[in-house]
C-alpha positions as CSV (number, residue, x, y, z in Angstrom):
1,X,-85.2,232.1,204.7
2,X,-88.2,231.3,202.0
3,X,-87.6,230.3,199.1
4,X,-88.6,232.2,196.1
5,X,-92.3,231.5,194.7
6,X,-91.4,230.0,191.2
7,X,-93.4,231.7,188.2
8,X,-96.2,230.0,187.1
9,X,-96.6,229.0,184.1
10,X,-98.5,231.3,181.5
11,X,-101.7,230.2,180.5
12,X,-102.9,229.0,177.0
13,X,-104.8,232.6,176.1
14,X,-101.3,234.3,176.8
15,X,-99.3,232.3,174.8
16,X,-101.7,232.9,172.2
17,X,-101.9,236.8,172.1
18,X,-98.2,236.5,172.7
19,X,-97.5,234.6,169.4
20,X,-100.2,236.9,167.9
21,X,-98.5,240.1,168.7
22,X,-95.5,238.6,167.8
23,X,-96.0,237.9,163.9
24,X,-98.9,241.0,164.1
25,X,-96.2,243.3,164.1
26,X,-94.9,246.2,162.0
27,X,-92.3,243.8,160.5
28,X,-92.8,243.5,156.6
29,X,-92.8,239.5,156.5
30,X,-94.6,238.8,159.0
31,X,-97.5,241.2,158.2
32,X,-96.8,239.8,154.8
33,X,-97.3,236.0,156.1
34,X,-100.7,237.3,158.4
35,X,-102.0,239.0,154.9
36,X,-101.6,235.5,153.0
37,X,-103.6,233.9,155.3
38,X,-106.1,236.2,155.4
39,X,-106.1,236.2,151.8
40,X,-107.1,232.2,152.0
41,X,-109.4,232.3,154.6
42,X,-111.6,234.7,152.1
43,X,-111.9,231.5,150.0
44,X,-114.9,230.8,152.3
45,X,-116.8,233.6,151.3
46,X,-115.7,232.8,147.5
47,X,-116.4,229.8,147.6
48,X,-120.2,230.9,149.2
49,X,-120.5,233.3,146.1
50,X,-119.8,230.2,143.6
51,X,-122.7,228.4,144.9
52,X,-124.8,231.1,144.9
53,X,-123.5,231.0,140.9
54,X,-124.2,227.4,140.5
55,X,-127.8,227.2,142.1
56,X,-128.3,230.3,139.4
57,X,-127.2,228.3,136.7
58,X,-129.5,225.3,137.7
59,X,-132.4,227.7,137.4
60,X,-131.5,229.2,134.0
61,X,-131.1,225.4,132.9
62,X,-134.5,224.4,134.0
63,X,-135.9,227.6,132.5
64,X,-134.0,226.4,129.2
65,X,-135.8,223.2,129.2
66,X,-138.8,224.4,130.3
67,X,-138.8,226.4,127.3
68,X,-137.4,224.4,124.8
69,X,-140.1,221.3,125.9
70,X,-142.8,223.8,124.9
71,X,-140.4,225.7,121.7
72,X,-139.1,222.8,120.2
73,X,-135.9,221.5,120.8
74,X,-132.0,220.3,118.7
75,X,-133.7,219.7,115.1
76,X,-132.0,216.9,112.6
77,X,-133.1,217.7,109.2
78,X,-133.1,214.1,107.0
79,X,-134.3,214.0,103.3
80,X,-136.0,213.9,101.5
81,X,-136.2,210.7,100.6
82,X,-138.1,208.3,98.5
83,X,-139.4,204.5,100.0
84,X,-140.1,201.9,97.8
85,X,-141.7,198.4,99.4
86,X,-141.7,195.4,97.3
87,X,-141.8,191.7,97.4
88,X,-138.8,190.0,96.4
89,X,-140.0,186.9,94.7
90,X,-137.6,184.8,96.5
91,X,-138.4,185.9,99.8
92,X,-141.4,186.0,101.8
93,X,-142.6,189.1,103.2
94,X,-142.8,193.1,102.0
95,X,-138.8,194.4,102.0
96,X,-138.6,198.9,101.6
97,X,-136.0,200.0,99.3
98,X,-134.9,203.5,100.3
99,X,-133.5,205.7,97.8
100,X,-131.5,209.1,98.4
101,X,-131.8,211.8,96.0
102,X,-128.6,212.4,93.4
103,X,-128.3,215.7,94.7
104,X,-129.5,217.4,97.0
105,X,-129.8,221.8,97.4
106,X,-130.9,223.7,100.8
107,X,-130.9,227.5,101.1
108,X,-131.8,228.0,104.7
109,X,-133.0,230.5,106.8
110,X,-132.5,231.0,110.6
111,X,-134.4,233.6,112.2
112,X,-133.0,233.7,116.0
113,X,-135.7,234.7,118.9
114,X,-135.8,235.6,122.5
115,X,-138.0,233.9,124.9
116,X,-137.9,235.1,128.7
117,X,-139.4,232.6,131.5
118,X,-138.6,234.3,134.6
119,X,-135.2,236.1,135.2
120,X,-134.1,233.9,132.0
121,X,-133.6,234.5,128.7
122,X,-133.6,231.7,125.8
123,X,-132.8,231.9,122.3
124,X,-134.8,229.6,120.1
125,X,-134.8,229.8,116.3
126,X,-137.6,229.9,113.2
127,X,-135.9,228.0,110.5
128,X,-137.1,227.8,107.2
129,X,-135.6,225.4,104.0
130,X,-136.3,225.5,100.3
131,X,-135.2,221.9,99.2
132,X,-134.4,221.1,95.7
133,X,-133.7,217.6,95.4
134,X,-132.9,215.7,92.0
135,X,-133.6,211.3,92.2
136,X,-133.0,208.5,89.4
137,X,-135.6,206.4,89.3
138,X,-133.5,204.1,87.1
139,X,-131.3,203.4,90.5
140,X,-134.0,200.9,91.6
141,X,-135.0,199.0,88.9
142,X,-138.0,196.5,88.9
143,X,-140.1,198.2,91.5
144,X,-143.7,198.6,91.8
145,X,-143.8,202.8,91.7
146,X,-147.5,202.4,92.6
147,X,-146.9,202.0,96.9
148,X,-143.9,205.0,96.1
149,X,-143.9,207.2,99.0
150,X,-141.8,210.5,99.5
151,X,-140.1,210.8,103.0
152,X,-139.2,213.6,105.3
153,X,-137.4,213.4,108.6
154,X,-136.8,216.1,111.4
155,X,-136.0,214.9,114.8
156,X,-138.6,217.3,116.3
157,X,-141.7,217.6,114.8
158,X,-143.9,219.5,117.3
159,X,-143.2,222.9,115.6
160,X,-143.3,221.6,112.1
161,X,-145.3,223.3,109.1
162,X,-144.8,222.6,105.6
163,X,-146.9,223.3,102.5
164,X,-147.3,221.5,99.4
165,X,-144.2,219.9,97.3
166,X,-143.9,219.6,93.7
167,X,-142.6,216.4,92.4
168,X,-141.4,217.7,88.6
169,X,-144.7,220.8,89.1
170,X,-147.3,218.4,90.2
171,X,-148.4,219.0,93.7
172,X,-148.9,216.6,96.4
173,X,-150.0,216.7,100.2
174,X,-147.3,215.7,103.0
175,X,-149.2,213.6,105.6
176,X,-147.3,212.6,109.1
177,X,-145.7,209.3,109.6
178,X,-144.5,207.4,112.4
179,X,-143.4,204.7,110.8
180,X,-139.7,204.8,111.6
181,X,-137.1,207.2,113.9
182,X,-135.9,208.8,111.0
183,X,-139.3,209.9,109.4
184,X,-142.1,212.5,110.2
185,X,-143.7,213.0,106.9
186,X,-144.3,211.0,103.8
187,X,-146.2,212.3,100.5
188,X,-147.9,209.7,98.1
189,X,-145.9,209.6,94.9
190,X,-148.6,207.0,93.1
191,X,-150.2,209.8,90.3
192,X,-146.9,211.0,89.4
193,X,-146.2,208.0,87.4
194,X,-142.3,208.1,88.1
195,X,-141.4,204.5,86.7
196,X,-140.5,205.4,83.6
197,X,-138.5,208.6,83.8
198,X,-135.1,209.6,83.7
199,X,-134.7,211.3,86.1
200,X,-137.5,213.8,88.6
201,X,-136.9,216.7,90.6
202,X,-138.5,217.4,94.2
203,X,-139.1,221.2,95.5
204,X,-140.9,222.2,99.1
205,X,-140.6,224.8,101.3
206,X,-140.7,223.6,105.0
207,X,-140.6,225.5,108.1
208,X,-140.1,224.6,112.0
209,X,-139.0,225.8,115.3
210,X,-136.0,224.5,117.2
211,X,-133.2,226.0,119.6
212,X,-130.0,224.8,120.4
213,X,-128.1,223.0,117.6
214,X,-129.9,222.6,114.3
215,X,-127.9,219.9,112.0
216,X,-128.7,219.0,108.3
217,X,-127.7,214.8,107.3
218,X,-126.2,215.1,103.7
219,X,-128.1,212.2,102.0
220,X,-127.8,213.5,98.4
221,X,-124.2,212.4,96.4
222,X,-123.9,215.8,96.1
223,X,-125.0,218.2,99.0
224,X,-125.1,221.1,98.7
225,X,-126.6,223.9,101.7
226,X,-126.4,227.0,102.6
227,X,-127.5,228.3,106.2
228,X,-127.7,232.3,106.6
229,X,-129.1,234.1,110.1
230,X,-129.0,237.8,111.5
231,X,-127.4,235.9,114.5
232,X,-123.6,237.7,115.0
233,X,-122.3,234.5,116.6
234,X,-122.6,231.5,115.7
235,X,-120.7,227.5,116.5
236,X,-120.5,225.5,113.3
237,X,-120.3,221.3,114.6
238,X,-120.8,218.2,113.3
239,X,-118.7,216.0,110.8
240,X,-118.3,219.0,108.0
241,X,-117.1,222.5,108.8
242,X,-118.6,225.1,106.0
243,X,-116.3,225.4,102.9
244,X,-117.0,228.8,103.0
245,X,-118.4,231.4,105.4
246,X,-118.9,234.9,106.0
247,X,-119.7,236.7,110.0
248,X,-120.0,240.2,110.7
249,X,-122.4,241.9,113.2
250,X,-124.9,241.9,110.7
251,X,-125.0,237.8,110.9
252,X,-123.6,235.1,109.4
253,X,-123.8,233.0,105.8
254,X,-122.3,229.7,106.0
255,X,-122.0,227.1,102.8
256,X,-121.5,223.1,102.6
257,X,-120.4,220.9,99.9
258,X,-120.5,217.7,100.7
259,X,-119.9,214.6,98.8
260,X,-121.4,211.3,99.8
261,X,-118.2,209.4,99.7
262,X,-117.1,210.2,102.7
263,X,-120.1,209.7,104.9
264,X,-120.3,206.1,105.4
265,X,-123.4,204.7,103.6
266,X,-124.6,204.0,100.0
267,X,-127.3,205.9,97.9
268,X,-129.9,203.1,98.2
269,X,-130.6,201.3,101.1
270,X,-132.7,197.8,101.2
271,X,-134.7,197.0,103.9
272,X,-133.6,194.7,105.8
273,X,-130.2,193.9,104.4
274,X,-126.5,195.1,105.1
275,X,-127.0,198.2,103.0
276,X,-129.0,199.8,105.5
277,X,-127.1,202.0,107.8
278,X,-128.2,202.5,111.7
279,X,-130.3,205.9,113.0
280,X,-126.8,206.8,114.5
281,X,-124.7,206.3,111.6
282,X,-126.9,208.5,109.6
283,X,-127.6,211.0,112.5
284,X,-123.5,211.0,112.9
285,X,-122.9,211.8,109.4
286,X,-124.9,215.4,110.1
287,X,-123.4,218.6,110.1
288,X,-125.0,222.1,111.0
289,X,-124.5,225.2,113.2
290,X,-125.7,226.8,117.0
291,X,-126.7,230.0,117.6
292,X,-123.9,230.7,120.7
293,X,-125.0,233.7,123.5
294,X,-121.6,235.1,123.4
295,X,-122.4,236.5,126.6
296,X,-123.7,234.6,129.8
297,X,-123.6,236.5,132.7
298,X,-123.4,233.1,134.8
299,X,-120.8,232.2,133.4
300,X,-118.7,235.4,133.1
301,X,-119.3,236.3,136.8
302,X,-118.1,232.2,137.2
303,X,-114.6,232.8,134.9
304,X,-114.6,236.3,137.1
305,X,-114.4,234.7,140.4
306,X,-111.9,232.1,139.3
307,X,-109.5,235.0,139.7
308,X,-110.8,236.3,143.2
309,X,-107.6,235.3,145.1
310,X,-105.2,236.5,142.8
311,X,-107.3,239.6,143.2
312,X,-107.3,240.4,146.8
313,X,-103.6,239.4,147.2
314,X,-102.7,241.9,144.9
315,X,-104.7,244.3,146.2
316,X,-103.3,243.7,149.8
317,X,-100.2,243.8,148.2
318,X,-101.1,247.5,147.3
319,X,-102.2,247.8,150.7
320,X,-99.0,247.0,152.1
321,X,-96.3,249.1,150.0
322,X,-98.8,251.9,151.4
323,X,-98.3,251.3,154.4
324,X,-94.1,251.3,154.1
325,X,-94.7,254.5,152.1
326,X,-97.3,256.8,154.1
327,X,-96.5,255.2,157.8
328,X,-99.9,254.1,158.3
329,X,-100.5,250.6,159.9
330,X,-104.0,249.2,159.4
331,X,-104.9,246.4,162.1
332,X,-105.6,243.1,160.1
333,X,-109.6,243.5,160.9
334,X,-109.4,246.4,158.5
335,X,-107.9,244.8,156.0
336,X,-110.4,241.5,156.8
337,X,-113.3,244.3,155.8
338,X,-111.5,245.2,152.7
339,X,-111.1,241.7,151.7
340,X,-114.9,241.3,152.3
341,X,-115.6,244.3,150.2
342,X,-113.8,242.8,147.3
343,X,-115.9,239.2,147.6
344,X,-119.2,241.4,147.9
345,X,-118.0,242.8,144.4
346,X,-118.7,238.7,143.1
347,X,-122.1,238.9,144.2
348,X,-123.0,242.5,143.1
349,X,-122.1,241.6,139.7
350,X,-124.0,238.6,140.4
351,X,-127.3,239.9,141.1
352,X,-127.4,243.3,138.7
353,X,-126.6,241.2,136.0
354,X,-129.6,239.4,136.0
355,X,-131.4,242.9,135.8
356,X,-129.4,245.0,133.7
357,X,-127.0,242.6,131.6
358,X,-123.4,241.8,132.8
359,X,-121.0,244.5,131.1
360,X,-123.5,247.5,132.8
361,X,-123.8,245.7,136.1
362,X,-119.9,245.0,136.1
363,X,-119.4,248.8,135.7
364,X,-121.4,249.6,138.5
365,X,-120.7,247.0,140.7
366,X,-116.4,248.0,140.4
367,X,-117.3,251.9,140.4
368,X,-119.3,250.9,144.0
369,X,-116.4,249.1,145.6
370,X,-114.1,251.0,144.3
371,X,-115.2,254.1,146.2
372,X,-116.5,252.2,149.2
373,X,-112.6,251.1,149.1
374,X,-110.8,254.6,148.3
375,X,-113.5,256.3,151.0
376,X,-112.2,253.9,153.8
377,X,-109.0,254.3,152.9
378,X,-109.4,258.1,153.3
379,X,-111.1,257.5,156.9
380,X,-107.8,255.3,158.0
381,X,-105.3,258.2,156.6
382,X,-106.9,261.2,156.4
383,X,-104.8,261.9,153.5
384,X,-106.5,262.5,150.2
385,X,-103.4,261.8,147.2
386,X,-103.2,258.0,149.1
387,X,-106.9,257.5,149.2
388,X,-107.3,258.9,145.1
389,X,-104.0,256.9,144.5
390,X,-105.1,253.1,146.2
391,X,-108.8,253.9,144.7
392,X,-106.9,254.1,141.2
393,X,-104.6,251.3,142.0
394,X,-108.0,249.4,142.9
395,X,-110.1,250.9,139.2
396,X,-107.0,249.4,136.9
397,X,-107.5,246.0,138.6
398,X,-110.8,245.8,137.8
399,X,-110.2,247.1,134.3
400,X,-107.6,244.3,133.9
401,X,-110.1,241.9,135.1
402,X,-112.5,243.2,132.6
403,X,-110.0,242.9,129.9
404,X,-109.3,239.4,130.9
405,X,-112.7,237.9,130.7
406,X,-113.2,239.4,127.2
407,X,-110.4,237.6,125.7
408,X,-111.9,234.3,125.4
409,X,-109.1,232.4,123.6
410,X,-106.3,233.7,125.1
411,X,-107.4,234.5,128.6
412,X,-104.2,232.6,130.1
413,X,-101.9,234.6,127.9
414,X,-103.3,237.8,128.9
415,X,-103.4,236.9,133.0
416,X,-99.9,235.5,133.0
417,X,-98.7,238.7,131.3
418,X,-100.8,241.2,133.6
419,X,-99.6,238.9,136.5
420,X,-96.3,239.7,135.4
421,X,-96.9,243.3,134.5
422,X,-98.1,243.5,138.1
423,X,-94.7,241.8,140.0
424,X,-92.9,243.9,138.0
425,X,-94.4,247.0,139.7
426,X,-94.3,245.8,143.0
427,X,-90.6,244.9,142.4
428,X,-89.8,248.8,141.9
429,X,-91.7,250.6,144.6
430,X,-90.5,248.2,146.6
431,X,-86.3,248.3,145.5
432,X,-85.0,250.5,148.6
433,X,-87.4,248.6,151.4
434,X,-83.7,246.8,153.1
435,X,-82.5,250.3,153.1
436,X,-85.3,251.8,155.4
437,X,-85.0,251.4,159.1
438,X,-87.2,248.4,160.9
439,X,-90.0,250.0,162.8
């Protein structure tokens, strides 16, 4: 008598399809396990999309520089100002007084502009500043007003064009100046014969190109500017927020008041000597506004994707209380294509909104996956009402999504409570699932 051949044991592959067919099955949790990690394996493709985002944004940034190099770039308005050298008997060697104007008035003007390099669009601004500034010549006694200069500062001065200014009606020419960080033009003040005046008031009209932030230092004891622009969206920074302000569509009209108590530095400064402040204190003292793209489609479609797999688990979540409702068991490839669909969404939006501006190419891009989605859908069924129904399911997701990326400020309020919203619904349909037979 033989003995019985004992089994052999079964192979890796058959193990593996074993265990496969195993959780693949019509169960609800395991499906529901297989789903989840489909849902994290399409963080590969996601992820792909992101850097497809970031190398985009590169570009734009290079295109931004490239532009501003040429434009002009963040402008610091300083002065005007009036510099006084002397020599101190006591000392040897030529000392600069420096004194800042008792008050100071700017009514500016911003006049936004688009420049395109490429697929890229830049703002850049045309500003333009009528300066009234009042000075006491009696502040700075026993100086030579002979070598007087008037002073002018702007941190850019490519762009720069400025006409005549009257020092109390009498005109004199600006000339350009390197002589320190903080100036770019000085006019002679010699035939104004200052010394022995009260008081004299400066008036000019200046005008230069910048983009980015444009910032104003408030060297008078009383500043007082206003900044007004056609541009619907503006940031206001620096050390002083507007006392007052107006925005509408139409633009904005911002107003400062600033006294020179609280800035850090003294009215006159003396050359070299403790009362001169550093380039950064003064620069930090500034205060002014940006002209903000309230839109970027970079970084809309990046805040967009940030919610991609919260996205397709709900959506596969859909998926699967049709399935428990119509009978119809989609093998987890299909689902893998449906997830793929809704990554492909990412870089749709992605590429038409470089062409046609992000809220259009949003629309489109949803309205193609959408159907692409409901169509398939239809093709596994052959049922129409599921098809229309998951298609719909699909629309108000993408609406949501919309929603959410227009709320700016309160973004995470808005996705917890759709989060919620959406668990909610899926906690109904699926109350009498332990009721239904196990397939």
């Amino acid at each position: 008598m033989t003995d019985a051949p004992s089994p052999s044991p079964p192979s890796s592959s058959s193990i593996f399809r074993l265990a496969f067919e195993r959780v693949s099955g019509s169960n609800l949790v395991n499906r529901a396990v297989v789903l989840a990690v489909l849902t994290l394996l399409l963080k590969i493709p996601l992820s792909m999309v992101d850097g497809v985002i970031a190398d985009r944004q590169s570009y734009e940034n290079e295109a931004i520089n490239n532009v501003r190099n040429s434009w002009g770039r963040t402008q610091t308005f300083v002065g005007p100002m009036v510099s006084l050298p002397y020599r101190p008997g006591d000392v040897h060697g030529t000392r600069l007084l420096t004194l800042l104007p008792e008050k100071l008035t700017i009514d500016g003007k911003v006049t936004p502009e688009q420049r395109r390099r490429g697929l890229f669009t830049v703002t850049v601004h045309s500003a333009t500043f009528d300066v009234v500034a009042e000075f006491n010549p009696k502040a700075a006694p026993s100086i030579d007003w002979a070598q007087a200069r008037l002073t002018l500062g702007l941190s850019d001065i490519k762009s720069i064009e400025a006409a005549t200014v009257e020092v109390d009606g009498q005109q004199v020419e600006w000339i350009p100046d390197a002589s320190g960080s903080l100036i770019s033009l000085q006019a002679p003040l010699a035939a104004a014969a200052l010394a022995n005046r009260d008081s004299f008031t400066v008036r000019f009209r200046v005008v230069f190109a910048g983009s980015g932030s444009l910032c104003i230092v408030p060297i008078g004891r009383r500043t007082e500017a206003t900044i007004a622009s056609a541009w619907p969206s503006p940031s206001f920074n620096g050390r002083y927020l507007p006392t007052s302000k107006t925005i509408d569509q139409d633009g904005f009209r911002a107003n400062w008041s600033i006294s020179y108590l609280g800035r850090g530095y003294g009215q006159v400064w003396d050359v070299p000597s403790s009362t001169q402040p550093s380039d950064d204190k003064v620069r930090e003292s500034a205060f002014g506004v940006t002209l903000l793209n309230s839109v970027d489609a970079y970084r809309e479609t990046d805040r967009a994707i940030k919610y991609g797999i919260m996205f397709i688990a709900l959506t596969f979540a859909a998926c699967l209380v049709f399935e428990f409702v119509g009978g119809t068991r989609p093998s987890f490839a299909q689902y893998g294509l449906i997830g793929l669909s809704l990554c492909v969404f990412y870089l749709l939006l992605l590429s038409l909104s470089e062409q046609i501006g992000f809220g259009l190419a949003y629309l489109v891009s949803a309205a193609a996956v959408v159907a692409q989605a409901a169509i398939y859908n239809w093709a596994l069924q052959r049922r129409r009402a599921p098809a229309l129904a998951f298609g719909a399911i699909l629309a108000g997701l993408y609406g949501g999504l919309y929603g959410l990326l227009q709320l700016e400020d309160v973004a995470l309020l808005g996705g917890s409570l759709l989060l919620f919203a959406v668990l909610s619904l899926a906690m109904w349909f699926t109350r009498n699932l332990h009721r239904a037979r196990p397939a």
